[in-house]
C-alpha positions as CSV (number, residue, x, y, z in Angstrom):
1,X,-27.6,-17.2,4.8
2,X,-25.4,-14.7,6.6
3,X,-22.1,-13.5,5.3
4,X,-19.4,-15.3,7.6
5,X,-17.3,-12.1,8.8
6,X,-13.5,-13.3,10.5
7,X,-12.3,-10.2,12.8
8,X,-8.6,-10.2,12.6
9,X,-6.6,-8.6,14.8
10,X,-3.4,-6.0,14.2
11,X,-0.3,-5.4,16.3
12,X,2.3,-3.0,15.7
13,X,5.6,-2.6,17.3
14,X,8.2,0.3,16.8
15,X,11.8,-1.2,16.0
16,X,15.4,0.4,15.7
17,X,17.4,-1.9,13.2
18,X,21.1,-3.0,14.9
19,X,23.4,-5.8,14.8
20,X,23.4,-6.4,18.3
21,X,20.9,-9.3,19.2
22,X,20.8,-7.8,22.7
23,X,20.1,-4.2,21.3
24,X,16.6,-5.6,19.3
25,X,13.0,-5.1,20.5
26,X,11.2,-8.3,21.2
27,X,8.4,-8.9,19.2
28,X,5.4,-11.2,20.1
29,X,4.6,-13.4,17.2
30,X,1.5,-15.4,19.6
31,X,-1.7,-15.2,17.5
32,X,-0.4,-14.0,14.3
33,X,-0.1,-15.7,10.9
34,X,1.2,-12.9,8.8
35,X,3.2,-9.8,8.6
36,X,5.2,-7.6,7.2
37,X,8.2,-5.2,8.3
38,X,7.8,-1.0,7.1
39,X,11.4,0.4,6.7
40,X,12.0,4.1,5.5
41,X,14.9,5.0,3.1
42,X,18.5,3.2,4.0
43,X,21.9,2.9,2.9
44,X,21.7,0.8,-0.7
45,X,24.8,-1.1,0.9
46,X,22.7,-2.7,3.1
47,X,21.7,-6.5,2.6
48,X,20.0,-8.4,4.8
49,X,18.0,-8.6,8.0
50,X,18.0,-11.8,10.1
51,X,15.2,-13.2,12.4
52,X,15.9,-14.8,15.8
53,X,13.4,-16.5,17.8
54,X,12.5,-17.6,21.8
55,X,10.4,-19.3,23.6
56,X,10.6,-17.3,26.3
57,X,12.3,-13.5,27.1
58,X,14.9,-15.0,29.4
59,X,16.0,-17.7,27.4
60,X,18.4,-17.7,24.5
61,X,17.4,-15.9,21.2
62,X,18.1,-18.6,18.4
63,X,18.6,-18.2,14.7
64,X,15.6,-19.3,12.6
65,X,15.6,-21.2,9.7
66,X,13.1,-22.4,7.4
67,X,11.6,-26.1,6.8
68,X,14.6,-26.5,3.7
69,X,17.5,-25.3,6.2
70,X,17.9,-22.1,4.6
71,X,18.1,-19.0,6.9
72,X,15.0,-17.3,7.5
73,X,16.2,-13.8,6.5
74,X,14.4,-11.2,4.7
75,X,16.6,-9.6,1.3
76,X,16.8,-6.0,1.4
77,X,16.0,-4.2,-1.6
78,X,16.9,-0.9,0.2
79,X,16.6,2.9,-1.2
80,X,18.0,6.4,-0.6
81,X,14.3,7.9,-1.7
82,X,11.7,5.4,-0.6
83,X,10.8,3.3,1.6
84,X,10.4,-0.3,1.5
85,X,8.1,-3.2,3.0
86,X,9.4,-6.7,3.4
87,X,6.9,-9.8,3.8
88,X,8.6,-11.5,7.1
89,X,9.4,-14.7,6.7
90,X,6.8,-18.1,7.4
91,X,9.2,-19.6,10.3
92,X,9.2,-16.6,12.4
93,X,5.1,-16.8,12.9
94,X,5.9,-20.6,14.9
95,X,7.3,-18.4,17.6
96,X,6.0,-16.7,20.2
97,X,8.8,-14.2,20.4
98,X,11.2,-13.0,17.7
99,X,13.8,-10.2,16.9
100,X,14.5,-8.9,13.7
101,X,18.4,-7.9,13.6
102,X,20.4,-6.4,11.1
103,X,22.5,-8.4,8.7
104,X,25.5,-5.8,8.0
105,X,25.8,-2.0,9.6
106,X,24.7,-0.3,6.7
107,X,21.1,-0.2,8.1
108,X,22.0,0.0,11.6
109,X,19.7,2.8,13.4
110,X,17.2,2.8,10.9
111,X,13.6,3.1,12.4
112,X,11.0,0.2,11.5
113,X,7.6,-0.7,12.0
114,X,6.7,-4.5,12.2
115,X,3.1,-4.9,11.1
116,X,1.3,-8.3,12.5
117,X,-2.0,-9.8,11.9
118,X,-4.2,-12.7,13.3
């Protein structure tokens, strides 16, 4: 009997944290199930990150919330000497396009790296 082997497949995409919705990278969530986001060191002021979702790149970017109508953000635990990773939440991988956006200034302009897998 032969070893069954599943080939998974990983995206990255380059993102600057801001407040402005309009100002986010759009990330496509099609064919992923997991992910997580990479963030370097940050203001330890800063608290959350919030994740808005689409259909489609035109259309309206729309809070997403979780199956218990909680918000679907991710809790910073942020740093001035190390970097952190965040588990994104399990609503955002039902859309095919999200943005993650910054919950407060304090990590506005930081650099992130969303990590996606099949």
């Amino acid at each position: 009997m032969s070893e069954i082997k599943i080939r998974r497949r990983l995206r990255s995409v380059n993102v600057t944290l801001a407040t402005a919705l309009s100002s986010c990278e759009t990330i496509r969530m099609d064919d992923m199930a997991g992910g997580v986001i990479s963030i370097g060191t940050m203001s330890t002021n800063a608290s959350t990150l919030q994740v808005y979702g689409s259909d489609d790149a035109s259309a309206t970017f729309r809070r997403v919330y979780g199956a218990d109508g909680s918000a679907a953000d991710i809790t910073l635990a942020p740093s001035t000497s190390v970097g952190t990773i965040y588990a994104l939440p399990d609503a955002a991988f039902a859309l095919p396009l999200a943005k993650i956006v910054s919950g407060d200034t304090n990590s506005t302009g930081v650099s992130a790296v969303v990590a996606l897998k099949s």
